[in-house]
C-alpha positions as CSV (number, residue, x, y, z in Angstrom):
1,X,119.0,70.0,88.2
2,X,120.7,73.3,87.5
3,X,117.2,75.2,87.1
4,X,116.1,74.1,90.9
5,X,119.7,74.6,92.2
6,X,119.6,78.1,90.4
7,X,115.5,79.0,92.0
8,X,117.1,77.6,95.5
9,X,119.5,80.0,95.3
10,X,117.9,82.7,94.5
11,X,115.0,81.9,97.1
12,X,118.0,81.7,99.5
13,X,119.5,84.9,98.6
14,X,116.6,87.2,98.9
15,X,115.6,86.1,102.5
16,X,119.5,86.7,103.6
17,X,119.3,90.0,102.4
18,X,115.5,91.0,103.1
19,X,115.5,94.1,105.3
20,X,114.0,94.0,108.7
21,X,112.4,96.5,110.6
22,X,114.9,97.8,113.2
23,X,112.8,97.7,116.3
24,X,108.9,96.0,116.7
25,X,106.4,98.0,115.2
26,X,102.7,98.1,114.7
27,X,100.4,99.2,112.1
28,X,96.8,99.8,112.4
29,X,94.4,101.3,110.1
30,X,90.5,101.5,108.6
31,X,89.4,102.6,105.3
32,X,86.0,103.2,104.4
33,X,85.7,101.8,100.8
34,X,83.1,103.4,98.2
35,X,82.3,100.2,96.0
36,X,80.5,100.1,93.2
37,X,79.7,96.3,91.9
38,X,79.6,95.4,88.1
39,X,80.0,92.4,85.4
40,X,77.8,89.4,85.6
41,X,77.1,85.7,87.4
42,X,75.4,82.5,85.7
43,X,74.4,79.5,86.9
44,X,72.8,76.3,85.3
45,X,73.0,74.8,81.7
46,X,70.1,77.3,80.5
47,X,70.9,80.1,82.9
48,X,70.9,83.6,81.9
49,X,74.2,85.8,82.0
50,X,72.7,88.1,84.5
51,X,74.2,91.8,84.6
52,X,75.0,93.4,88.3
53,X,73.9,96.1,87.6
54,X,71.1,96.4,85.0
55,X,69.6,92.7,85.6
56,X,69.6,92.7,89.6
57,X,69.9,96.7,90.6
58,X,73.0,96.8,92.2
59,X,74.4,100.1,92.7
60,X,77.1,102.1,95.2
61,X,77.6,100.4,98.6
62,X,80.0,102.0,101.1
63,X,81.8,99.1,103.0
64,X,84.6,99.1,105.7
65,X,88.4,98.1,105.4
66,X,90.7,97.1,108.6
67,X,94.0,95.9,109.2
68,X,96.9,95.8,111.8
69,X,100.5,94.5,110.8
70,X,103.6,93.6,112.8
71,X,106.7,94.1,111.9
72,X,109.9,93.3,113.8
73,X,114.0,92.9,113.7
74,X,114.0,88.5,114.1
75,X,116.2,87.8,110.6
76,X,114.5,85.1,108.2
77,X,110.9,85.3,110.1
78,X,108.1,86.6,108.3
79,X,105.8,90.1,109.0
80,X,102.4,89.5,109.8
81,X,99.3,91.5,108.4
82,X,95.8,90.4,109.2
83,X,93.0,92.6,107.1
84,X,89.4,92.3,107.3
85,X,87.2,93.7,104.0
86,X,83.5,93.6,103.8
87,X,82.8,93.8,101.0
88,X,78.2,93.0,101.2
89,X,75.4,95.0,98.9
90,X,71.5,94.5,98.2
91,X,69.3,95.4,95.4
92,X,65.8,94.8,94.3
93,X,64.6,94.7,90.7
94,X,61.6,93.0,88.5
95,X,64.0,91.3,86.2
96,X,63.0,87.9,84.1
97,X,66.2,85.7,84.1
98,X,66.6,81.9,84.3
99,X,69.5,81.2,87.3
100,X,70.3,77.7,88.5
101,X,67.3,76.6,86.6
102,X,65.1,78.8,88.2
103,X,62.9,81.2,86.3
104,X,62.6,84.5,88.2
105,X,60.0,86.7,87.0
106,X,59.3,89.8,89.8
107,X,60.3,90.6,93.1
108,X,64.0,89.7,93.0
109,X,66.1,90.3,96.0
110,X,69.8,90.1,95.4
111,X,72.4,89.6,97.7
112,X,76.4,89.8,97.2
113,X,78.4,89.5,99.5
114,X,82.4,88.7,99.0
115,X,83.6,89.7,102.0
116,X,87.0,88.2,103.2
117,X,89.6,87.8,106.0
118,X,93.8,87.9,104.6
119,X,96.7,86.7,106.3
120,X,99.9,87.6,105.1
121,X,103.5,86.7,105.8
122,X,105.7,88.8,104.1
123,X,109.3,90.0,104.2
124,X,110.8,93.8,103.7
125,X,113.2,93.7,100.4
126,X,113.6,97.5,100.6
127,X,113.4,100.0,103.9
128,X,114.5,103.4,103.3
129,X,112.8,105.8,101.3
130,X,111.6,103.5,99.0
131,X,110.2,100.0,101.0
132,X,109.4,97.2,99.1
133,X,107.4,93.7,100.6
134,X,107.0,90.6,99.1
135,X,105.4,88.0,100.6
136,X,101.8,85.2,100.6
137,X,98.5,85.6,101.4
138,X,95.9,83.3,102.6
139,X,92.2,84.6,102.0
140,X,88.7,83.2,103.5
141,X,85.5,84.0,101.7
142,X,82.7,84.3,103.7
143,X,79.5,83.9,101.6
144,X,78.9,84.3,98.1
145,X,75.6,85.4,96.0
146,X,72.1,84.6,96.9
147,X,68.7,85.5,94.8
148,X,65.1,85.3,95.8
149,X,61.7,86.0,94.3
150,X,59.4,85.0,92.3
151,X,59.2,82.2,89.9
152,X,56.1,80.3,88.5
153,X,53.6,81.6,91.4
154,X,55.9,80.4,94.1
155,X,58.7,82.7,95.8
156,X,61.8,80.4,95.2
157,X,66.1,81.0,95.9
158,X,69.0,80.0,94.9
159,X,72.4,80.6,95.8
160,X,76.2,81.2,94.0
161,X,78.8,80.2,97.2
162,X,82.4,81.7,96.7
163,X,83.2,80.5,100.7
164,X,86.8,79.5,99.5
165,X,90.0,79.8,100.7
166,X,92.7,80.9,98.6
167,X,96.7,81.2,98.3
168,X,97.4,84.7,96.6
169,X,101.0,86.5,95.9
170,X,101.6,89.7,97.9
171,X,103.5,93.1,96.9
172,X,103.4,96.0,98.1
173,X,105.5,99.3,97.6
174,X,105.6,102.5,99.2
175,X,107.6,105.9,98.4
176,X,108.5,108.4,101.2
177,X,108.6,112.1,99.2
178,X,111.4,113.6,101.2
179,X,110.8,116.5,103.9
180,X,106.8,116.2,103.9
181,X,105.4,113.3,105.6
182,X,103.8,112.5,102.5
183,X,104.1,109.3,100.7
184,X,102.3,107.6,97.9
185,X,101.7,103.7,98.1
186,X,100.8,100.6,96.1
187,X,99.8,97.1,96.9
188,X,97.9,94.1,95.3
189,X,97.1,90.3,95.9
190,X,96.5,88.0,92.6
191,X,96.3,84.5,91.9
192,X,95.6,82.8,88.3
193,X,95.4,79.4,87.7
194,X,93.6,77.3,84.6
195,X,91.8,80.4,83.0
196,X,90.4,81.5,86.3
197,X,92.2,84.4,88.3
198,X,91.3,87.0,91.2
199,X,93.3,90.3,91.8
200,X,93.0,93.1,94.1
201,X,95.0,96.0,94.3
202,X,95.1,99.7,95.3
203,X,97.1,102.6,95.0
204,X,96.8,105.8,97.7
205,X,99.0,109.0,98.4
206,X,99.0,109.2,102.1
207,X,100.2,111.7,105.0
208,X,102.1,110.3,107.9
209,X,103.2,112.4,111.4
210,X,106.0,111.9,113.3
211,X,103.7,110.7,116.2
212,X,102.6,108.1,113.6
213,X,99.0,109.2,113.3
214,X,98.3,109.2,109.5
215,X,95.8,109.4,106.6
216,X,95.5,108.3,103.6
217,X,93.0,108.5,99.8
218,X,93.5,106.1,96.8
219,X,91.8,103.9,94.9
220,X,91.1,100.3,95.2
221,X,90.0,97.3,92.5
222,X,88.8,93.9,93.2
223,X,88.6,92.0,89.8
224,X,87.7,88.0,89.8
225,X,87.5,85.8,86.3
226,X,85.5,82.5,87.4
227,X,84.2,79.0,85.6
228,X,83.4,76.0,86.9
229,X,81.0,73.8,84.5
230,X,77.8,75.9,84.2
231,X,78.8,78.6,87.0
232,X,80.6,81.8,86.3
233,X,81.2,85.3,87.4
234,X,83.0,88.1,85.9
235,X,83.0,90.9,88.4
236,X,84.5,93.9,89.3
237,X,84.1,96.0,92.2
238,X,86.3,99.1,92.3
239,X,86.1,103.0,93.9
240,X,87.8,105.3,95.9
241,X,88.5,105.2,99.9
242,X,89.3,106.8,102.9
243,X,91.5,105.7,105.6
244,X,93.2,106.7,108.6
245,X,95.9,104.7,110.7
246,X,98.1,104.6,113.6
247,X,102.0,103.5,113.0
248,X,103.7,102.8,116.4
């Protein structure tokens, strides 16, 4: 009893004093994302572990990033950020490799595509010139992997779905170096649970004017840990981006 009376008040202390924004306010950005896909997939009791990169061909794949957020001064109510990541790349190879019981021998076409679609309430600990947010995400997989070619004469497929959706924990961080408009910036979503986890996070020094036009570099990772029975995936798929956004 005194270990949920003690987490209530806590809970109940940092939305009192979470900072809010002191008028409404909208953010809206895109990043182009240079992504370059590695690790490995398996399916079925005999499958092959097959490599990304040196079994299926995979290489760099430039993909788009966008997002708007609201912010506003209502005490106790979340922020809002919706982001959109595509996140889709092809290959071809001539690999041999058993997946989902499947023998594929030549003309393999891969497809991975992890795209997604966040929502995230979260609240503003910190506003000055260091900000601080802490808050829940809710993230929709589109599609997943999918293979073709050929296997014993026939062209067969298979496929790998990740269409999921999943509860991740927000934080993000930014610091304002004084007198320049500059700022550098760090954010990441995770969630582990039973030996399986996904996170994502970035870091990125950015520019901002005093109209609110900005841009921003950094560098962003996408890392998931996966098994379920005779499916797994151990992927990464990390590189630098590009953005620009309008704060208003």
């Amino acid at each position: 009893m005194k270990k949920t009376t003690l987490a209530g008040a806590i809970a109940l202390s940092l939305l009192s004093t979470a900072a809010t924004a002191d008028t409404l306010g909208f953010r809206v950005g895109a990043n182009s994302w240079q992504q370059n896909f590695s690790g490995d997939i398996q399916s079925g009791n005999a499958g092959t572990i097959v490599d990304m990169e040196d079994t299926l061909g995979f290489d760099d794949e430039t993909n788009n990033n966008f997002y708007i957020a609201l912010e506003h001064p209502v005490p106790l109510v979340p922020n809002v950020m919706l982001a959109r990541t595509e996140m889709e790349i092809n290959a071809n190879s001539n690999s041999s490799f058993n997946f989902d019981g499947v023998d594929y021998t030549s003309n393999i076409k891969a497809t991975a595509d992890l795209s997604h679609t966040d929502a995230t309430l979260y609240y503003e600990i910190l506003d000055n010139w260091v900000s601080l947010d802490i808050g829940f995400t809710v993230r929709a997989f589109d599609e997943g992997f999918s293979i073709s070619g050929t296997a014993g004469g026939t062209t067969e497929s298979s496929d790998f779905d990740v269409d999921v959706v999943l509860p991740m924990i927000y934080v993000g961080a930014r610091f304002e170096l004084p007198l320049s408009g500059l700022y550098l910036r760090a954010s990441g979503n995770g969630i582990s649970y039973d030996g399986d986890s996904i996170l994502d996070y970035q870091a990125a020094i950015g520019y901002e004017h005093d109209l609110g036009l900005g841009v921003e570099a950094g560098y962003r990772s996408f890392e998931i840990d996966y098994e379920d029975g005779d499916e797994s995936a151990d992927l990464t798929i990390d590189g630098a981006f590009l953005g620009v956004f309008y704060h208003f």
